[in-house]
TIRO-2110 file (N, C-alpha, C; in Angstrom, 1 decimal):
// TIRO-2110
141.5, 95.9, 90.5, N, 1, A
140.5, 94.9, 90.9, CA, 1, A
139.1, 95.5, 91.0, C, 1, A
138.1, 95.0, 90.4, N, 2, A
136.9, 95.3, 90.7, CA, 2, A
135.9, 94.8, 91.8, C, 2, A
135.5, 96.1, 92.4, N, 3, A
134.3, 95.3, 93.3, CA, 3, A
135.5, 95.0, 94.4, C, 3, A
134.7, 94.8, 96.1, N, 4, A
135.5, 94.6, 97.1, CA, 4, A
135.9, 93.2, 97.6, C, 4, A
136.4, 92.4, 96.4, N, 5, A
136.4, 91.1, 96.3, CA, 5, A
138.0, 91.0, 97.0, C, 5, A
139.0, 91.4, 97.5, N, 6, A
140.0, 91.2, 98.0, CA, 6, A
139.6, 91.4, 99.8, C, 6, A
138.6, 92.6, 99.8, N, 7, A
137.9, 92.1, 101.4, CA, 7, A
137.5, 91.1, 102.1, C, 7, A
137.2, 90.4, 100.9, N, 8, A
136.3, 89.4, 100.9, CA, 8, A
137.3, 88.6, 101.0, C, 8, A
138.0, 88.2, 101.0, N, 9, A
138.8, 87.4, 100.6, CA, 9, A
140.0, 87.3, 102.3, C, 9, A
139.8, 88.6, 102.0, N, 10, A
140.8, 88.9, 103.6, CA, 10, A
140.3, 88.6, 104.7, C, 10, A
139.1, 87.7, 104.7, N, 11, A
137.9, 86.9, 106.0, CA, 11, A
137.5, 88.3, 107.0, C, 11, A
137.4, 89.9, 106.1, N, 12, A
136.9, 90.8, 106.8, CA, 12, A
135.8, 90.7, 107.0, C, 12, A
134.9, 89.7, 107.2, N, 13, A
133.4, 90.0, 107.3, CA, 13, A
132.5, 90.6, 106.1, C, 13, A
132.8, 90.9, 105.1, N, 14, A
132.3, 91.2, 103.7, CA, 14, A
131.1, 89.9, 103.2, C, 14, A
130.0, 90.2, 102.6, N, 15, A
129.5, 89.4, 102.3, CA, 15, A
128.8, 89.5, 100.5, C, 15, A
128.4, 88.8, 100.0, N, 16, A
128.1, 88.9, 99.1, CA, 16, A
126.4, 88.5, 98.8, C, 16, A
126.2, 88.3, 99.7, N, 17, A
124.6, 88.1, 100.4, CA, 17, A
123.8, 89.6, 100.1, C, 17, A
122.7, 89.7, 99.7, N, 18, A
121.9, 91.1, 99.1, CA, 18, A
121.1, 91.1, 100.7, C, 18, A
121.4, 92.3, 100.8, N, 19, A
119.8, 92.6, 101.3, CA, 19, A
118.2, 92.9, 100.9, C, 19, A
117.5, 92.2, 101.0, N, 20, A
116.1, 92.5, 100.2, CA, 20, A
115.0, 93.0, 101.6, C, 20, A
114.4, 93.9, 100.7, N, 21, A
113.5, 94.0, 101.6, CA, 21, A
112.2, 94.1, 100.5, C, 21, A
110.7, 93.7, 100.7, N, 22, A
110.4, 93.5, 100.3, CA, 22, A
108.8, 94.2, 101.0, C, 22, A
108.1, 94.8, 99.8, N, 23, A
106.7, 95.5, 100.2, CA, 23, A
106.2, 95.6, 98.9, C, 23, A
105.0, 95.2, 99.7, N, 24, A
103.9, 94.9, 98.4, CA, 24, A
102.7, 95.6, 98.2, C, 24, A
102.3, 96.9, 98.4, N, 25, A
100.9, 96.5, 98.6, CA, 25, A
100.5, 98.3, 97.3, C, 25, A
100.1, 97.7, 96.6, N, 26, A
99.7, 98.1, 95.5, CA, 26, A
98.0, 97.9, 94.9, C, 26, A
97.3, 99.0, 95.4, N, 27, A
95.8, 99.1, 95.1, CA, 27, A
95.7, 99.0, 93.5, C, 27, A
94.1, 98.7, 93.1, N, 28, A
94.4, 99.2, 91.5, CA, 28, A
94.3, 100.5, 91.1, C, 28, A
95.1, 101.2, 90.1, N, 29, A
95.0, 102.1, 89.9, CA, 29, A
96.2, 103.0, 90.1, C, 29, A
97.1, 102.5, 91.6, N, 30, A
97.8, 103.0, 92.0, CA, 30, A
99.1, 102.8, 91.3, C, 30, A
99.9, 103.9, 91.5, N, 31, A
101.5, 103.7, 91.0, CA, 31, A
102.6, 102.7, 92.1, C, 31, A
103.6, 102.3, 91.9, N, 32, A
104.3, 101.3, 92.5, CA, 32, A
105.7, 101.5, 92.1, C, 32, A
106.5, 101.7, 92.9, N, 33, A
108.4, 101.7, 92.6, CA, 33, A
108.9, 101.0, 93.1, C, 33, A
110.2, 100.2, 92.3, N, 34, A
111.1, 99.2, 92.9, CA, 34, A
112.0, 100.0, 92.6, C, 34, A
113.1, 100.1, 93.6, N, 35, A
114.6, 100.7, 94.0, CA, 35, A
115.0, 99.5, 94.3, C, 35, A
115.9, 99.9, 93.0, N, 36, A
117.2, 98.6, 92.9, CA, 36, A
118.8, 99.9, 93.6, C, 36, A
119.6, 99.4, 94.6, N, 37, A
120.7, 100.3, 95.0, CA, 37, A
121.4, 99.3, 95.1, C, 37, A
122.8, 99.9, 95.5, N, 38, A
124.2, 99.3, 96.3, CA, 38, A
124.3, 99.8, 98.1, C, 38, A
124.9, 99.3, 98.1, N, 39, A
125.1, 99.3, 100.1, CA, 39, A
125.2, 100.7, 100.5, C, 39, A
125.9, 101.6, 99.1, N, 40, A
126.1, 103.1, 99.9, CA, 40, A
125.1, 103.8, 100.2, C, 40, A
123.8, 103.4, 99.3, N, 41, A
122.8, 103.7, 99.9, CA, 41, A
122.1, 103.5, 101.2, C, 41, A
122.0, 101.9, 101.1, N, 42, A
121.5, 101.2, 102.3, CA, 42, A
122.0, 101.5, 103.5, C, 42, A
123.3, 101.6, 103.5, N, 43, A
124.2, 102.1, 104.7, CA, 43, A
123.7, 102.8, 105.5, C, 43, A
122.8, 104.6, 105.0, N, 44, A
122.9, 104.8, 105.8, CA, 44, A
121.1, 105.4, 105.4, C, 44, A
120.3, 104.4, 105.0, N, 45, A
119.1, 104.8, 104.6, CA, 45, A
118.6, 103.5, 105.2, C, 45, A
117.1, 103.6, 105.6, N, 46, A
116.1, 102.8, 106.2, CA, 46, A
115.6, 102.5, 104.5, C, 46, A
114.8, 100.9, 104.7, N, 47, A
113.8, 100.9, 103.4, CA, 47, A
112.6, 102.3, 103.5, C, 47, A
112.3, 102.3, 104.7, N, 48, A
111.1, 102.8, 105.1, CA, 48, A
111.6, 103.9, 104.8, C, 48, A
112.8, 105.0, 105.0, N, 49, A
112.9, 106.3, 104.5, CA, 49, A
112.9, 106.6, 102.8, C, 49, A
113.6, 105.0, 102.5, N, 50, A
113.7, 105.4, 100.6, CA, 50, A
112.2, 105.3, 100.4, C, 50, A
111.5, 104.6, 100.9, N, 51, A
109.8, 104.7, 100.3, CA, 51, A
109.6, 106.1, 100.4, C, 51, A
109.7, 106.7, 101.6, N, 52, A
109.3, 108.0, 101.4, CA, 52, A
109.4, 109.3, 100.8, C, 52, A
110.9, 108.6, 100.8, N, 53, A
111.5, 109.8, 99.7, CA, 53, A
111.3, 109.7, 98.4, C, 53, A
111.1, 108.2, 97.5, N, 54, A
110.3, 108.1, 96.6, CA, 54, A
108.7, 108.0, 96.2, C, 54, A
108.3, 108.1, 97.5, N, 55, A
106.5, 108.4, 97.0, CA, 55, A
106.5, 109.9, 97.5, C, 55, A
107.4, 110.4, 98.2, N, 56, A
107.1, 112.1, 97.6, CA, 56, A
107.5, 112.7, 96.7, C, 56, A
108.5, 112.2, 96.1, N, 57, A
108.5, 112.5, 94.9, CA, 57, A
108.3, 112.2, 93.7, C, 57, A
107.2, 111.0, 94.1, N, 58, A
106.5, 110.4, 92.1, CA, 58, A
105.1, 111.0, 92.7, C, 58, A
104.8, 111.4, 94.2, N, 59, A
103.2, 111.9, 94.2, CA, 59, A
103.2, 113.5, 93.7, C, 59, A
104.6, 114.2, 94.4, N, 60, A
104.6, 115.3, 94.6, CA, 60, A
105.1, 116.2, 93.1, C, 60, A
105.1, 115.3, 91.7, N, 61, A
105.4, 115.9, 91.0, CA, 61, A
107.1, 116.5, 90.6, C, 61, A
107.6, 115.4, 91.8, N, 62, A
108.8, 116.0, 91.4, CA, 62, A
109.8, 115.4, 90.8, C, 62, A
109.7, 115.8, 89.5, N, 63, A
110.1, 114.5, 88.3, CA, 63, A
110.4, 112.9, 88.1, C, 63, A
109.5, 112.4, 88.7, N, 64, A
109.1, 111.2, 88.9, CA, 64, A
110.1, 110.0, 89.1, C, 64, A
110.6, 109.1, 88.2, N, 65, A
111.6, 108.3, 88.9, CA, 65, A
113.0, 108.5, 88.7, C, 65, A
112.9, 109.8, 87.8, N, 66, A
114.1, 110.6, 87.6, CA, 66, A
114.7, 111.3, 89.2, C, 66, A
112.9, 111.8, 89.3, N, 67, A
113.4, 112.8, 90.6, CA, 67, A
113.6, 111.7, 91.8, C, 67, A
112.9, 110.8, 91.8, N, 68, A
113.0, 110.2, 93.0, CA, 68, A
114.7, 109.4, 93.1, C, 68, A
115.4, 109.3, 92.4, N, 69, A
116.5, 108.7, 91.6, CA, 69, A
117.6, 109.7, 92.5, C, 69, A
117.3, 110.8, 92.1, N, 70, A
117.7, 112.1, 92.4, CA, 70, A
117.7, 112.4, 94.2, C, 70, A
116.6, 112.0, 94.2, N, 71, A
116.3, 112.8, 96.0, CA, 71, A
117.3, 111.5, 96.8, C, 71, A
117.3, 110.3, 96.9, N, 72, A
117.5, 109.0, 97.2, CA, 72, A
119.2, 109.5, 96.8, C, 72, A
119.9, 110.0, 95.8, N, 73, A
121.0, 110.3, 95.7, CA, 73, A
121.4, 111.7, 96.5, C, 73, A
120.9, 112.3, 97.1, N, 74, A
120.8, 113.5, 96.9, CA, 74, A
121.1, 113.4, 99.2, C, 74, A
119.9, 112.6, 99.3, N, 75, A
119.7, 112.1, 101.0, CA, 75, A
121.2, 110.8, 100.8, C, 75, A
121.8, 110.0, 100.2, N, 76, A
122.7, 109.7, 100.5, CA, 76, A
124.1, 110.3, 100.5, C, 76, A
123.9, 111.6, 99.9, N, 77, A
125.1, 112.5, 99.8, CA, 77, A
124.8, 113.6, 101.4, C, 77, A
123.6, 113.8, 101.8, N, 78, A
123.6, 114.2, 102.7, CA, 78, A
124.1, 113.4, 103.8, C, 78, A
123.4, 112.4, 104.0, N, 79, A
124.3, 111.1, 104.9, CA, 79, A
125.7, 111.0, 105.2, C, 79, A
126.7, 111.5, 104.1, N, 80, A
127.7, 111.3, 104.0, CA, 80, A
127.9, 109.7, 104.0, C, 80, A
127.4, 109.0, 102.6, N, 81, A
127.4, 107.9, 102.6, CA, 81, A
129.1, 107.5, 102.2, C, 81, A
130.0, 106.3, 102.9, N, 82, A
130.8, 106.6, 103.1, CA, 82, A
131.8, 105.7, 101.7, C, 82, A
130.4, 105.0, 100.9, N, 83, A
130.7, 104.1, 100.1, CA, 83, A
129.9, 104.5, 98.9, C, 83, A
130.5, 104.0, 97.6, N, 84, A
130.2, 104.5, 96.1, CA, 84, A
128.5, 104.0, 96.1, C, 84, A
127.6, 105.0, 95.5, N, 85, A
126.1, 104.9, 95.7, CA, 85, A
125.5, 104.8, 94.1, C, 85, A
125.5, 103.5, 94.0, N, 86, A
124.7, 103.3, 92.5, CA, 86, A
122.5, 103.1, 92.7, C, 86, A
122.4, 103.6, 92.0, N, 87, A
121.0, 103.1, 92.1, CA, 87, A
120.0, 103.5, 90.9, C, 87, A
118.8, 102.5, 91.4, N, 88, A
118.3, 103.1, 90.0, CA, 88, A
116.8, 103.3, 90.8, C, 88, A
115.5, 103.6, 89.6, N, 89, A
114.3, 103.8, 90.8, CA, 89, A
113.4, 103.2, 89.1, C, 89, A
112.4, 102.6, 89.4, N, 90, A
111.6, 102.0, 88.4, CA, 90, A
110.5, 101.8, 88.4, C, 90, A
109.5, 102.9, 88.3, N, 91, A
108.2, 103.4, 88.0, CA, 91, A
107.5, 102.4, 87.4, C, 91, A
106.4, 102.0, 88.4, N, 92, A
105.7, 100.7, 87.6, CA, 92, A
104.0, 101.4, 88.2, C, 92, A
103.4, 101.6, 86.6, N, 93, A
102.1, 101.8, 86.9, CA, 93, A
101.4, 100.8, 86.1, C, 93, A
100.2, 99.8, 87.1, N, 94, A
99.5, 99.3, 86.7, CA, 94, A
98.4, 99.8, 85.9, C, 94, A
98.1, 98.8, 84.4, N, 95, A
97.0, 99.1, 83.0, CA, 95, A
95.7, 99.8, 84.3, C, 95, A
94.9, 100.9, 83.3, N, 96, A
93.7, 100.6, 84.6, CA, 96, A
92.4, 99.9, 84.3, C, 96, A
92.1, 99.8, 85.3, N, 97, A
91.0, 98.6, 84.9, CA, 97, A
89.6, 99.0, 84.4, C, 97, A
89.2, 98.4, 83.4, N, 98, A
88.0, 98.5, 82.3, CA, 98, A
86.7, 98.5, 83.3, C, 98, A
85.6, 98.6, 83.1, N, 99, A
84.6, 98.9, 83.4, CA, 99, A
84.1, 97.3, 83.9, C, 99, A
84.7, 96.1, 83.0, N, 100, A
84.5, 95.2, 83.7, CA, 100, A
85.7, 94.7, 85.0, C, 100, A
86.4, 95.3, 85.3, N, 101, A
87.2, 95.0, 86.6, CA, 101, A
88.4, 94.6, 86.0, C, 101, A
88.3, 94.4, 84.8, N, 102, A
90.1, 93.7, 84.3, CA, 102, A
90.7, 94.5, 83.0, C, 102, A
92.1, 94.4, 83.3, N, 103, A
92.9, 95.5, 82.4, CA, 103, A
92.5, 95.5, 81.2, C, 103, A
92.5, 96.7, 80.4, N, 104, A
92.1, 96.6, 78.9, CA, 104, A
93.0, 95.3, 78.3, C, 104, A
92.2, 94.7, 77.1, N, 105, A
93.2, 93.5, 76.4, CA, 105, A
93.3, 92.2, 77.3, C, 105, A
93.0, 92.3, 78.3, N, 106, A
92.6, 91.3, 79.4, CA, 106, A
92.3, 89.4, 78.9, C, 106, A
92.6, 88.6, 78.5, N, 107, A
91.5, 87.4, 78.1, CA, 107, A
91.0, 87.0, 79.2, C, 107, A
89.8, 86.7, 78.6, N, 108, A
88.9, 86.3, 79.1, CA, 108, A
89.6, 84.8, 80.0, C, 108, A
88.4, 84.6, 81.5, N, 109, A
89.2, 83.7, 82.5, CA, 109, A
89.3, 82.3, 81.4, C, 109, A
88.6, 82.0, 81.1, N, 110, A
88.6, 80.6, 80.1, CA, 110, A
89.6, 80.8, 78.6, C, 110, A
89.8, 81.9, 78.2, N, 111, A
90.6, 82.1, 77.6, CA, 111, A
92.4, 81.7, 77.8, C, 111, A
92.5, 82.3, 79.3, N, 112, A
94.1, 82.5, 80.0, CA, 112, A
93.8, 81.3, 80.4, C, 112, A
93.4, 79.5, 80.6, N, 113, A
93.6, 78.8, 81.0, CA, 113, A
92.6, 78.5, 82.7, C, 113, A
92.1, 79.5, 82.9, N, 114, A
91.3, 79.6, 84.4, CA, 114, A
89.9, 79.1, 84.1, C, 114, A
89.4, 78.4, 82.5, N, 115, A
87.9, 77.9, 82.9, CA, 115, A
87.5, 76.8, 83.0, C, 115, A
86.9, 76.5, 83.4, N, 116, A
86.0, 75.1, 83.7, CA, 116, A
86.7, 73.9, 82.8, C, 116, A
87.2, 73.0, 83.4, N, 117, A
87.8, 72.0, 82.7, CA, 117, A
86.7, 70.4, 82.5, C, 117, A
86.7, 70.0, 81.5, N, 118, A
85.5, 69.1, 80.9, CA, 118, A
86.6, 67.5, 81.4, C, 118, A
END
């Protein structure tokens, strides 16, 4: 049987509800990671520790969301996480911005639907 669907079933308290947590705050220019995991992780990690351990390691040069992929597996094996740890880490760097303040290839605001309507 795949997955802990017979737990679930056994009314152990198992849920199938995600935990999200959610942070946003992304200057221009700056780089940005979403960490998608499973519970083995979460279990025994804070959001606020996986942020850390992934922005020192896409700041720190240490093979970017390979390495941060890596450290995040690496601090759940330390944990002695007690459940199977899938995850992944996904490197999002925003275009940078042109000399006029918007991404290269940008349309213009009246172009994208944002200008003056007659």
């Amino acid at each position: 049987m795949l997955g802990d669907h017979f737990l679930k079933e056994q009314g152990l308290g198992f849920t199938a509800v995600p935990h999200v947590a959610e942070r946003v705050v992304i200057a221009p220019g700056d780089d940005a990671a979403l960490v998608i995991a499973s519970d083995g992780l979460w279990d025994v990690t804070s959001s606020d520790r996986a942020a850390a351990l992934v922005a020192r390691a896409l700041t720190g040069g240490e093979g970017g969301a390979c390495g941060a992929a890596e450290a995040l597996m690496a601090h759940a094996v330390a944990q002695r996480s007690k459940d199977d740890v899938s995850l992944m880490v996904l490197r999002i760097r925003p275009p940078p911005l042109s000399a006029a303040g918007a991404p290269p290839g940008a349309l213009p605001a009246a172009a994208a639907g944002g200008g003056a309507r007659r």
